[in-house]
Backbone as CSV, one residue per row, in Angstrom:
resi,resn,N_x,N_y,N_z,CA_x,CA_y,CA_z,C_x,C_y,C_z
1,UNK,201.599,184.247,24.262,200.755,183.050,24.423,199.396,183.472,24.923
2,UNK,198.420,182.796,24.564,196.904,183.418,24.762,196.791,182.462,26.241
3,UNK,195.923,183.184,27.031,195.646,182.446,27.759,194.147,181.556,27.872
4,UNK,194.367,180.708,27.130,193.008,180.018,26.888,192.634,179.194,28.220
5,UNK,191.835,178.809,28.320,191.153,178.628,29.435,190.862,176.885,29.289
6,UNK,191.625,175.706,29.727,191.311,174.523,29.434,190.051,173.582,30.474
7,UNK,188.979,173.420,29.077,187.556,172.813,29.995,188.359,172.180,31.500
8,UNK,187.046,172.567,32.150,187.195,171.875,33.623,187.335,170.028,33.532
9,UNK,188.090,169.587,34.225,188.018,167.786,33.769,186.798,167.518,34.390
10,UNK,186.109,166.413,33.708,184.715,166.080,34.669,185.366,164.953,35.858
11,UNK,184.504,164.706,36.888,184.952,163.919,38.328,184.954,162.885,37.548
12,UNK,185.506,162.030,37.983,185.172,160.130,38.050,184.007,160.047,38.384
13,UNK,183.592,159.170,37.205,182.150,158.421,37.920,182.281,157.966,39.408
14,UNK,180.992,157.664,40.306,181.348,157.056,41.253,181.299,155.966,41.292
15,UNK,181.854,154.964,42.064,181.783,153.462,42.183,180.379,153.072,42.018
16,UNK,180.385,151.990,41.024,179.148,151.331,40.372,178.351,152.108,39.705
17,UNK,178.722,153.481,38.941,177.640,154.457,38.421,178.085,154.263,36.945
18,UNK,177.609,154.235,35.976,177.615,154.355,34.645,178.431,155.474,34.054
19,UNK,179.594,154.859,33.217,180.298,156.245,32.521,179.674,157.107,31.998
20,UNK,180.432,158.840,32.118,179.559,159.555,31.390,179.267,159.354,29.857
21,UNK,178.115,159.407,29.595,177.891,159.658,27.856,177.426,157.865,27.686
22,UNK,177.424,157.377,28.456,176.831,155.863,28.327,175.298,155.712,27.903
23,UNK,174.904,154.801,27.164,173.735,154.755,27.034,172.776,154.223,28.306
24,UNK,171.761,155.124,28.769,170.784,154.631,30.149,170.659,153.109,29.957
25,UNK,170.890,152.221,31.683,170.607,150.439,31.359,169.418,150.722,31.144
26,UNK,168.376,149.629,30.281,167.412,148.847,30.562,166.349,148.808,31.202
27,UNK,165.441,149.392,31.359,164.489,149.305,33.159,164.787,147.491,33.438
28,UNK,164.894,147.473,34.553,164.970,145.564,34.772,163.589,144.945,34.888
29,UNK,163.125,144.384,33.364,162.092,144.341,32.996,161.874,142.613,33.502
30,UNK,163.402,141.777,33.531,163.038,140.388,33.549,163.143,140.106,35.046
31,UNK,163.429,141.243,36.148,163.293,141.040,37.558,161.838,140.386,37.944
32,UNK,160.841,141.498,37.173,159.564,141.276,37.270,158.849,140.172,36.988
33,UNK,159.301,139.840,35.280,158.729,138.567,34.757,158.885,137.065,35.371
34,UNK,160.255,137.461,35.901,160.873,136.075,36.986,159.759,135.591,37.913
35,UNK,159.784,137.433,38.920,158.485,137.087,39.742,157.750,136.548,39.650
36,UNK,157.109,137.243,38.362,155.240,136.640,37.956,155.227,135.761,37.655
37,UNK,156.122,134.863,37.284,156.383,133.442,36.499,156.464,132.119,37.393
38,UNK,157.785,132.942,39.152,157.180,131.734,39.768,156.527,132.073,40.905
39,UNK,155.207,132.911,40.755,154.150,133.333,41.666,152.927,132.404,40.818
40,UNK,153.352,132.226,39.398,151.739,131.888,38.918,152.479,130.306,38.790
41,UNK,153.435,130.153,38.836,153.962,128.412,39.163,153.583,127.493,39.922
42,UNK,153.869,128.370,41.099,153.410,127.987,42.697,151.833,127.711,42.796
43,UNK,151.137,128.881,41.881,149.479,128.463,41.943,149.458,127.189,41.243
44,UNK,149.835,127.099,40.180,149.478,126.107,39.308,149.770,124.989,39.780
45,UNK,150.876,124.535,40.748,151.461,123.310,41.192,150.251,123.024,42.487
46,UNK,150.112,124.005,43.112,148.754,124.106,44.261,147.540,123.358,43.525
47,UNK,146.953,124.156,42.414,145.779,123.489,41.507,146.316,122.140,41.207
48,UNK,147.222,121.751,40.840,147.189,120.712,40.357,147.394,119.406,41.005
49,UNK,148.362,119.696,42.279,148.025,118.804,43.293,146.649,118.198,43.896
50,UNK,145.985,119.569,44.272,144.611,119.121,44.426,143.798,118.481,43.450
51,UNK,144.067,118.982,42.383,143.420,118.165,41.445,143.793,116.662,41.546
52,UNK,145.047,116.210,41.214,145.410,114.913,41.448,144.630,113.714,42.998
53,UNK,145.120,115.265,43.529,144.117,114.168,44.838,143.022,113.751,44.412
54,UNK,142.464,114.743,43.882,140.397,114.043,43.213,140.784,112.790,42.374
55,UNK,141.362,112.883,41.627,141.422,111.463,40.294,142.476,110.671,40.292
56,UNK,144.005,111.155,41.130,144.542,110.180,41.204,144.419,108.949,41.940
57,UNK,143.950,109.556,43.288,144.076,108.469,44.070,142.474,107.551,43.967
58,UNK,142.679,105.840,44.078,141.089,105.871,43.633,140.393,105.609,45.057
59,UNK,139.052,105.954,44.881,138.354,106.347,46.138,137.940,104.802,46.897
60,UNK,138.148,104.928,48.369,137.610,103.573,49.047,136.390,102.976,48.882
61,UNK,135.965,101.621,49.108,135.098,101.335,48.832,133.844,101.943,50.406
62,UNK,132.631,102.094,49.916,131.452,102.979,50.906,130.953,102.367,51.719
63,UNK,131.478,102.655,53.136,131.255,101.785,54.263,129.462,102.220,54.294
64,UNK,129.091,101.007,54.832,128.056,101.221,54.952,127.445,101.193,56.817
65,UNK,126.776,102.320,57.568,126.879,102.713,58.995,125.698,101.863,59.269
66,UNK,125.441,100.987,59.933,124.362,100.696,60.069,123.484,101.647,61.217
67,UNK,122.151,101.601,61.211,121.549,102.204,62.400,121.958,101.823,63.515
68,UNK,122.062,102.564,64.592,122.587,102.204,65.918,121.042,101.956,66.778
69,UNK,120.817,101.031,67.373,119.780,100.794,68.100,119.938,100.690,69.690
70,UNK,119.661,101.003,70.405,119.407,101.318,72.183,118.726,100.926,72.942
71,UNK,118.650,99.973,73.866,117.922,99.709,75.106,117.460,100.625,75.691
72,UNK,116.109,101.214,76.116,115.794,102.402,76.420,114.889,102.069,78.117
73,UNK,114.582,102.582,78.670,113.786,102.357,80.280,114.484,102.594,81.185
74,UNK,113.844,102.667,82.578,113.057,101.434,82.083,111.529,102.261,82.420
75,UNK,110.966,101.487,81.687,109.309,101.858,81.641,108.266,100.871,82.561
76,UNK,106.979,101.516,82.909,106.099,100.733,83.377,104.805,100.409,82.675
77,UNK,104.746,98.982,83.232,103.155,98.400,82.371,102.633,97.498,82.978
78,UNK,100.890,97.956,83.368,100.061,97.513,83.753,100.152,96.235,83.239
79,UNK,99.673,94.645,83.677,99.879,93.683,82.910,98.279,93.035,83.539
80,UNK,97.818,93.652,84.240,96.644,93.029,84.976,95.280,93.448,84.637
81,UNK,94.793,92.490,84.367,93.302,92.370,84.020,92.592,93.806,85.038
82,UNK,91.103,94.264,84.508,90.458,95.022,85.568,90.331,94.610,87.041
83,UNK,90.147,93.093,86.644,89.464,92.569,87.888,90.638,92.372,88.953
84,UNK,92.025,92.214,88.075,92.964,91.681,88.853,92.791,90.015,88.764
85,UNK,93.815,89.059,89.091,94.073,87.843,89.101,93.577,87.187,90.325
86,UNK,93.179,85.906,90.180,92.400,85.304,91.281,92.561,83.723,91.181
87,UNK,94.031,83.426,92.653,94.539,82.533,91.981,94.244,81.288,93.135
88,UNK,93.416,80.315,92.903,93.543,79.070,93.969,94.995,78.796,94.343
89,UNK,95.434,78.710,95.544,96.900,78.148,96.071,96.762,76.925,96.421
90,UNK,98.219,76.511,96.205,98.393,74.705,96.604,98.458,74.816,98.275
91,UNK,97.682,73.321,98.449,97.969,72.968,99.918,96.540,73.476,100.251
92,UNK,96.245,72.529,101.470,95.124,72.517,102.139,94.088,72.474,101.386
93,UNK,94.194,71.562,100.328,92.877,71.383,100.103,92.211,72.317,99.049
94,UNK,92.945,73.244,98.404,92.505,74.400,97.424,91.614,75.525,98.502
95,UNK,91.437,75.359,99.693,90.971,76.284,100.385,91.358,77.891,100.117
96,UNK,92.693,78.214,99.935,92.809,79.451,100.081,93.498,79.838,98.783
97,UNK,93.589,81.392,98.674,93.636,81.923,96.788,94.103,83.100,97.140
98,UNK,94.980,83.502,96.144,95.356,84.744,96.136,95.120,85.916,95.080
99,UNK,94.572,87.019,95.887,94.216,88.247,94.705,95.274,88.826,94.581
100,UNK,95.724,89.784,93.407,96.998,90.062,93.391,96.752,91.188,91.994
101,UNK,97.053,92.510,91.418,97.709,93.015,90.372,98.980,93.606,90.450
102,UNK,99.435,93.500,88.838,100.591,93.461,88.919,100.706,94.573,87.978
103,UNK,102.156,95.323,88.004,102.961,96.064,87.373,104.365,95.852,86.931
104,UNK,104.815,95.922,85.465,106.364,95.347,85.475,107.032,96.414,84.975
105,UNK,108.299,95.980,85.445,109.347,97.889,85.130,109.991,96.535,83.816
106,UNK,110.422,97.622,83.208,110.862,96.505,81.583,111.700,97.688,81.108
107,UNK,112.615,97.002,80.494,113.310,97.921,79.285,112.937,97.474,77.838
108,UNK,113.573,98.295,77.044,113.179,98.286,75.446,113.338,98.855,74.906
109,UNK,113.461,98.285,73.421,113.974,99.285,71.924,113.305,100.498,72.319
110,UNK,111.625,100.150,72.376,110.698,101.376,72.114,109.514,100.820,73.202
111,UNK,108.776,102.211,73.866,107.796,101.935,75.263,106.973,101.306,74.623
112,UNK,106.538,101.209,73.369,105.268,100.994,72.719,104.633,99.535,72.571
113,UNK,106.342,98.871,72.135,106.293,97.428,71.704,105.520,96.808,73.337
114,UNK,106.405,96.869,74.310,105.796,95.896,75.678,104.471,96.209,76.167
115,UNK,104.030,98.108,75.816,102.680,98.349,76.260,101.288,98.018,75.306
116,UNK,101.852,97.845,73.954,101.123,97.095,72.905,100.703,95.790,73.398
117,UNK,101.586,94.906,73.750,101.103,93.399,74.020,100.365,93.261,75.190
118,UNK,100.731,94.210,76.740,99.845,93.813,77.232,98.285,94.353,76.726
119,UNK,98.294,95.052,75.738,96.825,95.467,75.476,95.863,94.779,74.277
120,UNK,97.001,93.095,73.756,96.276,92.671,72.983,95.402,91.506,73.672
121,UNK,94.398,91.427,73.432,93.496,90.058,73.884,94.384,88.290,73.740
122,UNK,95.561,88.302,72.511,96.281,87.103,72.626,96.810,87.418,73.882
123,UNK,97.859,88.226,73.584,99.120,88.504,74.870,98.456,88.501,76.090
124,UNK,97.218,88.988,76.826,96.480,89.160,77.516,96.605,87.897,78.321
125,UNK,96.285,86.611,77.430,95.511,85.751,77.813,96.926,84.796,78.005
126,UNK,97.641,85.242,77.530,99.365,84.003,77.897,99.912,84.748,79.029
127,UNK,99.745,86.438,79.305,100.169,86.774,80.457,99.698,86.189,81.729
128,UNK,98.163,86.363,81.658,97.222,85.604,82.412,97.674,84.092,82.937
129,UNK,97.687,83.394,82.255,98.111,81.734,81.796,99.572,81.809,82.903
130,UNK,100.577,82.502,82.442,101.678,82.866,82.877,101.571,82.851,84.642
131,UNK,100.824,83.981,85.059,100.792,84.251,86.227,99.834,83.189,87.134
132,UNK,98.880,82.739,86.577,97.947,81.339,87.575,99.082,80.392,87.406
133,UNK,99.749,80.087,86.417,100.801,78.679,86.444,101.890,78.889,87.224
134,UNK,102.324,80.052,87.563,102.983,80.159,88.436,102.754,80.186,89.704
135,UNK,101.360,81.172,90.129,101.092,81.324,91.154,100.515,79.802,92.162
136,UNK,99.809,79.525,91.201,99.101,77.960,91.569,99.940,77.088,91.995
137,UNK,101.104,77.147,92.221,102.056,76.503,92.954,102.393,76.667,94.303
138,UNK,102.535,77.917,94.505,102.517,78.315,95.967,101.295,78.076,96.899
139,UNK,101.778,77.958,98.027,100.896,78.416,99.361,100.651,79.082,99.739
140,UNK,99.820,78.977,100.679,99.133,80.553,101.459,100.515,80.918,102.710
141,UNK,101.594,79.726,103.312,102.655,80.034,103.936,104.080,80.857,103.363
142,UNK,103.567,80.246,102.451,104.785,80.804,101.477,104.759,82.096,101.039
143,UNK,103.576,82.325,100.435,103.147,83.809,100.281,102.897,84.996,101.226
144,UNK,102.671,84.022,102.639,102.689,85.653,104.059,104.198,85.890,104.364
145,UNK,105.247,84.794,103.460,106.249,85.355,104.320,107.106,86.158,103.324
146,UNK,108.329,87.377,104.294,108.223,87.996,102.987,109.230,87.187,102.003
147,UNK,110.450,86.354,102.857,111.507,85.841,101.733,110.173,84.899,100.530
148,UNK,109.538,84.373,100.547,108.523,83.962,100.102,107.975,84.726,99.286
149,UNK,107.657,85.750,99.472,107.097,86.923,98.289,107.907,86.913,97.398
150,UNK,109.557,87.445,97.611,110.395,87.926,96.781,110.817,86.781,96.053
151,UNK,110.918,85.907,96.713,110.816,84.694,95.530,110.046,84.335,94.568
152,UNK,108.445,84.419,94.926,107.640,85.029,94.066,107.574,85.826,92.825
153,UNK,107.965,86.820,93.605,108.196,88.182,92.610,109.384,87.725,91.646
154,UNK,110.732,86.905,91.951,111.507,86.967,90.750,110.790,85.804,89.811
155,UNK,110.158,84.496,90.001,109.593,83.435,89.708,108.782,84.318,88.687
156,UNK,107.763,85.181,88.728,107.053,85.717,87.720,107.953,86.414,86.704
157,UNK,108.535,87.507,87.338,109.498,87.977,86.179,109.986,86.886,85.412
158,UNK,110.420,85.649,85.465,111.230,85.075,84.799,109.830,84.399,83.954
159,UNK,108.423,84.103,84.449,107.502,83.455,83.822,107.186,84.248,82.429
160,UNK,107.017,86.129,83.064,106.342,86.530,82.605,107.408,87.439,80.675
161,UNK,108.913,87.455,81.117,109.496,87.360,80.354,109.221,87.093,78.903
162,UNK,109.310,86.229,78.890,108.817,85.924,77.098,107.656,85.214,76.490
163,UNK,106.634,86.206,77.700,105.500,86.081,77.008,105.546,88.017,76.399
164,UNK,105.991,88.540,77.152,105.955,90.271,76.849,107.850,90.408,75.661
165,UNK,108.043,89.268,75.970,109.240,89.467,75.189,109.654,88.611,74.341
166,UNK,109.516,87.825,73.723,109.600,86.678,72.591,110.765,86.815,72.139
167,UNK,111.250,85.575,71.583,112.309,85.999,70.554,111.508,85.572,68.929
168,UNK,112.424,87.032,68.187,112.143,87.429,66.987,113.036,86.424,66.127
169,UNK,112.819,86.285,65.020,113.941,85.383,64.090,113.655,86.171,62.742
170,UNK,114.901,86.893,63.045,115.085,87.906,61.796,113.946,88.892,61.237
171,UNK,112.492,88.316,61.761,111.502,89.557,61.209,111.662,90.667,62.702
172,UNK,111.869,91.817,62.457,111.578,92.810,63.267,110.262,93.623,63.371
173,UNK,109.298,92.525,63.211,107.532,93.255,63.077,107.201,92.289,63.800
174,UNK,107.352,91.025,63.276,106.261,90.054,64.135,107.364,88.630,64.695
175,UNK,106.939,88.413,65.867,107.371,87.236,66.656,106.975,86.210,65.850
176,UNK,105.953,85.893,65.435,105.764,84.656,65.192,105.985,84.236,63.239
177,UNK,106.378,85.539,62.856,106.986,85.698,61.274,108.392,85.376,61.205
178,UNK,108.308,85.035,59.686,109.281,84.254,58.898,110.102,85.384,58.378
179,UNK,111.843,85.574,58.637,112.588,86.303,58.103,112.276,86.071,56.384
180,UNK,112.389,87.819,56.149,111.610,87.754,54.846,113.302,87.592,53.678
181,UNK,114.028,88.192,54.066,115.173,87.271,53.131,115.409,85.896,53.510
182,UNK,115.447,85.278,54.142,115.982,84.092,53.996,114.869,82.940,54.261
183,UNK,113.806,83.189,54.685,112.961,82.345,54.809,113.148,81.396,56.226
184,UNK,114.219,81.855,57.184,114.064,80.908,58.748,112.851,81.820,59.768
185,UNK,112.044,80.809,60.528,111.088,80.479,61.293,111.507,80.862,62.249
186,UNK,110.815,80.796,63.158,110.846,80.836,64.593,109.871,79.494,65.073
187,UNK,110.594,78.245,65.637,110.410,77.053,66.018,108.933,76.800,66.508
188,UNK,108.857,75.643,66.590,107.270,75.332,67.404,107.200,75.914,68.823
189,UNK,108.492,75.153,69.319,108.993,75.727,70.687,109.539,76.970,71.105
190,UNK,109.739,78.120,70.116,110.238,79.552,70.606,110.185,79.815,71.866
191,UNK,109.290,79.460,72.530,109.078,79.816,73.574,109.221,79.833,74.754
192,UNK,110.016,78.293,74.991,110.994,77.810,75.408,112.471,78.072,74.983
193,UNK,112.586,79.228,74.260,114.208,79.384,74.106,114.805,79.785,75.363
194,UNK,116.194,79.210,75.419,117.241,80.140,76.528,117.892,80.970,76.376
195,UNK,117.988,81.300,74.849,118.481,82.724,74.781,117.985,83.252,75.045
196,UNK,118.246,84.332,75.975,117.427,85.656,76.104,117.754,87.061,75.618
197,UNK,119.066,87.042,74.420,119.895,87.998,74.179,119.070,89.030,73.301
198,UNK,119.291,90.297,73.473,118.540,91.484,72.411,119.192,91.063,71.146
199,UNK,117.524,91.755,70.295,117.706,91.555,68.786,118.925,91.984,67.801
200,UNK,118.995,93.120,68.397,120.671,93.410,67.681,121.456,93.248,67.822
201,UNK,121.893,92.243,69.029,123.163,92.108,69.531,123.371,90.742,69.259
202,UNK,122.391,89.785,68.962,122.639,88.685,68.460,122.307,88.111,66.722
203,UNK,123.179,86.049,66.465,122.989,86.588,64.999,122.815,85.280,64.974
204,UNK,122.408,84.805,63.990,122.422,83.285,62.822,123.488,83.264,62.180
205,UNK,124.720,82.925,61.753,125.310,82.756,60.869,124.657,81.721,60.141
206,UNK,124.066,81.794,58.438,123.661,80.830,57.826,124.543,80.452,56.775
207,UNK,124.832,78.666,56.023,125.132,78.492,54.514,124.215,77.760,54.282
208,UNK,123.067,78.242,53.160,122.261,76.945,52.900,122.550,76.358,52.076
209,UNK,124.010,76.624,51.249,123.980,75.503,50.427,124.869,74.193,51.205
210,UNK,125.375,74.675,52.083,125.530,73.781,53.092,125.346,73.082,54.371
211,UNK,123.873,73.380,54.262,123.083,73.300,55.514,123.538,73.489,56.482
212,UNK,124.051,74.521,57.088,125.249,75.120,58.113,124.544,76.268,59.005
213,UNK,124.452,76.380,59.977,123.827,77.156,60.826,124.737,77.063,62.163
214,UNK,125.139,78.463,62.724,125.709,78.755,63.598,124.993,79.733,64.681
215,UNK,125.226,79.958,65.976,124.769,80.854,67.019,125.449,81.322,67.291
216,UNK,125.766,82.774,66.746,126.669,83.683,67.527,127.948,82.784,67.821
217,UNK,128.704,82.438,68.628,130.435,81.847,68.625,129.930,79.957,68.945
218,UNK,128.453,79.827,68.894,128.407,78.242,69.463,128.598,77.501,68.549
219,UNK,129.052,76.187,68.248,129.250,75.477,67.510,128.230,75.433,66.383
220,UNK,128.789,74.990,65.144,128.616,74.813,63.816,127.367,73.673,64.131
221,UNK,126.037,73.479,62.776,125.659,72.237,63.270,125.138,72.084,61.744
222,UNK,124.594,71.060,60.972,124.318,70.865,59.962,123.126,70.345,60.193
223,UNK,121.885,70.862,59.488,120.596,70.727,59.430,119.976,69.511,58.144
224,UNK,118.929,68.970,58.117,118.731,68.064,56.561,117.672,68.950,55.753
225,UNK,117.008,69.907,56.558,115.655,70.710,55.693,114.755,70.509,56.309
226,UNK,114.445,69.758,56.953,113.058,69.248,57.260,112.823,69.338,58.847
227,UNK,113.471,69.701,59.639,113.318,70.449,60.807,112.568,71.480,61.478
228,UNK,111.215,71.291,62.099,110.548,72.519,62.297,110.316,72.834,64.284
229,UNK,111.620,72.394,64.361,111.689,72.670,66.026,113.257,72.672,66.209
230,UNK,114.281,73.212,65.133,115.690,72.258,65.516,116.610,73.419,66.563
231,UNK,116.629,73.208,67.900,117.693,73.646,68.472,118.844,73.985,68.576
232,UNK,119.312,75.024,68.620,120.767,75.493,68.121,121.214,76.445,69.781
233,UNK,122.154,76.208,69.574,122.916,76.809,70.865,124.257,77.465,70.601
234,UNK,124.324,78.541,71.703,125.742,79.535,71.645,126.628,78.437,72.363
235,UNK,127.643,78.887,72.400,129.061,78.721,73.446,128.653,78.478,74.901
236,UNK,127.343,79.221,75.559,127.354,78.911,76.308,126.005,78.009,76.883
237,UNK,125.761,77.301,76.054,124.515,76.478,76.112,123.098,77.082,75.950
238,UNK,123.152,78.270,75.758,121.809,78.972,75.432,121.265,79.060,74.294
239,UNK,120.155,78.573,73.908,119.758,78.443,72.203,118.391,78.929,71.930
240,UNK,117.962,78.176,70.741,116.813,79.154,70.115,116.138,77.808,69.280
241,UNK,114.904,78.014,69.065,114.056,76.704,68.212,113.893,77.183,66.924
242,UNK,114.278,76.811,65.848,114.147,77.040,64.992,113.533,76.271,63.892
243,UNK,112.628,76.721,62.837,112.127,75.839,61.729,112.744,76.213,60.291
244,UNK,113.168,75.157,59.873,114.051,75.784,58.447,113.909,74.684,57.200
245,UNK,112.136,74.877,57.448,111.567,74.297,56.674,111.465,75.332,55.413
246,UNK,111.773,76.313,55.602,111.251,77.175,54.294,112.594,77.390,54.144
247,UNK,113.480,77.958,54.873,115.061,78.118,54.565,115.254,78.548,52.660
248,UNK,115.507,79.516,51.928,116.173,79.405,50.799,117.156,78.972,50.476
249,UNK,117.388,77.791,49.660,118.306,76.840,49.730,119.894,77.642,48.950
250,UNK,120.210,78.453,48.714,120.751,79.162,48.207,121.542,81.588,49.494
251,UNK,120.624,80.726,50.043,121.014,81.745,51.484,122.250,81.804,51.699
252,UNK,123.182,82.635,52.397,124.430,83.038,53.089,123.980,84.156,53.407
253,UNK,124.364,84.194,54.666,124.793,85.630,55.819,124.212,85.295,56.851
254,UNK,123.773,86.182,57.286,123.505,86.533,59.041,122.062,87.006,59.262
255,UNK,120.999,86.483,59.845,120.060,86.608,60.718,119.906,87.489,61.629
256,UNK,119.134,88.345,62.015,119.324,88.707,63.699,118.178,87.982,63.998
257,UNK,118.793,87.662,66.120,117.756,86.817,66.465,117.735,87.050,68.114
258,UNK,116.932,87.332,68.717,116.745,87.913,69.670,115.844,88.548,70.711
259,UNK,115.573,89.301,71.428,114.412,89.799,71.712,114.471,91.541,71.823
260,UNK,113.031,92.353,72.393,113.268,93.165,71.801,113.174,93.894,73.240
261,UNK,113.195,93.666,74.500,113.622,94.053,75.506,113.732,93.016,76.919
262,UNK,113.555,93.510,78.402,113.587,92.378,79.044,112.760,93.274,80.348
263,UNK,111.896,92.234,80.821,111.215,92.390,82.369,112.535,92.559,83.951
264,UNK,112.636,93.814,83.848,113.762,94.095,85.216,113.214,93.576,86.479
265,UNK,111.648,94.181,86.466,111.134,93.648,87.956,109.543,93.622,87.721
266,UNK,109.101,93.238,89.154,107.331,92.858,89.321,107.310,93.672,90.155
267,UNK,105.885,94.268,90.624,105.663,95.301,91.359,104.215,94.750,91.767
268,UNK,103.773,94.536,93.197,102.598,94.400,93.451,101.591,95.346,93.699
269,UNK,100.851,95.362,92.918,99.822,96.750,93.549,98.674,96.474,94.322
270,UNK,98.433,95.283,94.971,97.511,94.641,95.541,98.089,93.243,95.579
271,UNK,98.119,92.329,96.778,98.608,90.959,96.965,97.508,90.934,98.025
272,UNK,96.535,89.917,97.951,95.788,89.329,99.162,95.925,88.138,99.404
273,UNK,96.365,87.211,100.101,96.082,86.234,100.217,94.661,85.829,101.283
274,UNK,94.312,84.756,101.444,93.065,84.234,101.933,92.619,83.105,102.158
């Protein structure tokens, strides 16, 4: 017998290894494609959400901010002539008079508006007016004493008020102008109003086709057209003169109406009596 030599057996594959003589797997080509497929998914669902936000949803309607406006001071202003004021006092006979200039601390939208008026020759001459009609009441007792002064002193502030401070009716240039949308006045009597509320903080509610005019929360009142002094009042009895003779008969909304700052105090820079 030859002794032939029988091939060596090959090992067992090892667990999970490919039989011998098998054809090589595959590289795992769709591991990858899986990936890339839901990596560029994920973008696309990202883009497209955002996108939807732009055009799906539809956009609110555009508030509109109005300007914010501010009480500013308080500031000071000369209100007195060169010469100063020179005022006959009541009692005894017109014998005795008081010299006196004055200074007022004031607040306001802007320093310009209150130091403008005292420097016009009208305003001048109602400040003036203002301070003899007041003063011309007092005495020469009344005035040495001091509770007497300070009574004084608030008596003018309150005189001198809305002559340096008017109320506006809807024009924000001129006191004595006609709101240029709607065509309401400012009364014969303005001047005598009791409102004393700032311009932006107060309003007109108007309907002209229903001759309807309101003050801020005060009662409703119905006008005929032909009114060129008609009084209107808030909630709390404070009102405004109004003429709504020009009124556009076809108007709705809101007015502002108001003033455009207020006299805090009086300041004497000279008081003589005599």
């Amino acid at each position: 017998m030859s002794d032939e030599k029988k091939p060596a057996e090959a090992a067992p594959p090892a667990e999970g290894a490919a039989p011998a003589g098998a054809a090589p797997a595959p590289a795992a080509k769709g591991g990858k494609k899986k990936s890339l497929a839901l990596g560029g998914g994920l973008v696309g669902l990202i883009a497209l959400a955002w996108i939807l936000s732009l055009v799906a949803v539809p956009a609110g309607p555009k508030v509109h901010h109005e300007e914010e406006h501010h009480i500013a001071g308080p500031f000071m202003a000369d209100i007195s002539p060169s010469a100063g004021f020179q005022v006959n006092l009541s009692g005894d006979g017109g014998k005795h008079y008081l010299s006196l200039k004055l200074n007022v601390e004031v607040d306001a939208y802007e320093e310009a508006y209150a130091t403008a008026r005292t420097k016009d020759p009208l305003h001048q001459a109602k400040l003036t007016d203002a301070v003899l009609r007041t003063a011309s009441q007092k005495t020469k007792g009344e005035l040495d004493s001091a509770v007497g002064r300070e009574v004084f002193r608030d008596e003018l502030r309150v005189a001198l008020d809305p002559v340096l401070f008017p109320v506006h009716v809807g024009n924000d240039k001129s006191a004595e102008g006609a709101d240029l949308l709607s065509g309401l006045r400012p009364g014969r009597s303005i001047a005598r109003s009791t409102m004393r509320g700032l311009f932006h903080e107060k309003s007109l509610a108007i309907d002209a086709t229903r001759k309807a005019l309101r003050l801020d929360d005060g009662q409703e009142i119905i006008y005929q057209g032909e009114e060129t002094d008609l009084f209107i009042a808030d909630a709390r009895g404070k009102g405004v003169y109004l003429d709504v003779t020009e009124l556009k008969p076809d108007f709705a909304g809101k007015v502002r109406v108001g003033t455009f700052g207020r006299v805090r105090n009086v300041y004497f820079n000279t008081f003589l009596t005599q």
